[in-house]
C-alpha positions, 0 to 999 in steps of 0.5 A: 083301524089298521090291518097289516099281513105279511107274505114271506116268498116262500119259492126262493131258490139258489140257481148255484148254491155251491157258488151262491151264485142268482136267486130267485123268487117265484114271482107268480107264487107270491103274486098269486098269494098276494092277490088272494090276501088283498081279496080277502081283506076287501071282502072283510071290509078294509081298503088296501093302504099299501103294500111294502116290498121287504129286501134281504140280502148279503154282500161280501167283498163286494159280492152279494144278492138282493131278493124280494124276502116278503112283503107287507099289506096294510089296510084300513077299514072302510 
C-alpha cells in the first residue's frame, strides 16, 4: 500500500514585486516540514519511496522564474 503527502512551500517571497524580480522560498521552513512528515510517516510503519520537487513558474518575453511550489512524499508500508 501507497501513501503520498503534499508540502506546499508556504514562506515564498517576492525580493521586488513591483518588478517581479527573485523569489525565494524558505528552504529551512520546508526542510523542517519535510522531515517532520517523513518521521511521522516512519513511525506509522510506511518507508519512504520518493519525494518529488514540484516546479512552477512563469516566463514572459523571455523573462521568468522558477520555485520549489511544493513537494510530494510517497510512501509505502512496511
Amino acid at each position: 500500500m501507497y501513501k503520498t503527502i503534499v508540502i506546499h512551500s508556504r514562506s515564498t517571497y517576492w525580493t521586488n514585486p513591483e518588478l517581479s524580480e527573485e523569489m525565494e522560498v524558505d528552504s529551512d521552513d520546508l526542510a523542517k516540514e519535510l522531515e517532520e512528515k517523513c518521521n511521522e510517516l516512519n513511525q506509522s510503519g510506511y518507508e519512504i519511496f520518493t519525494i518529488l520537487p514540484i516546479s512552477s513558474g512563469n516566463v514572459v518575453n523571455g523573462n521568468g522564474y522558477y520555485h520549489t511550489e511544493s513537494i510530494i512524499i510517497v510512501a509505502r508500508k512496511k
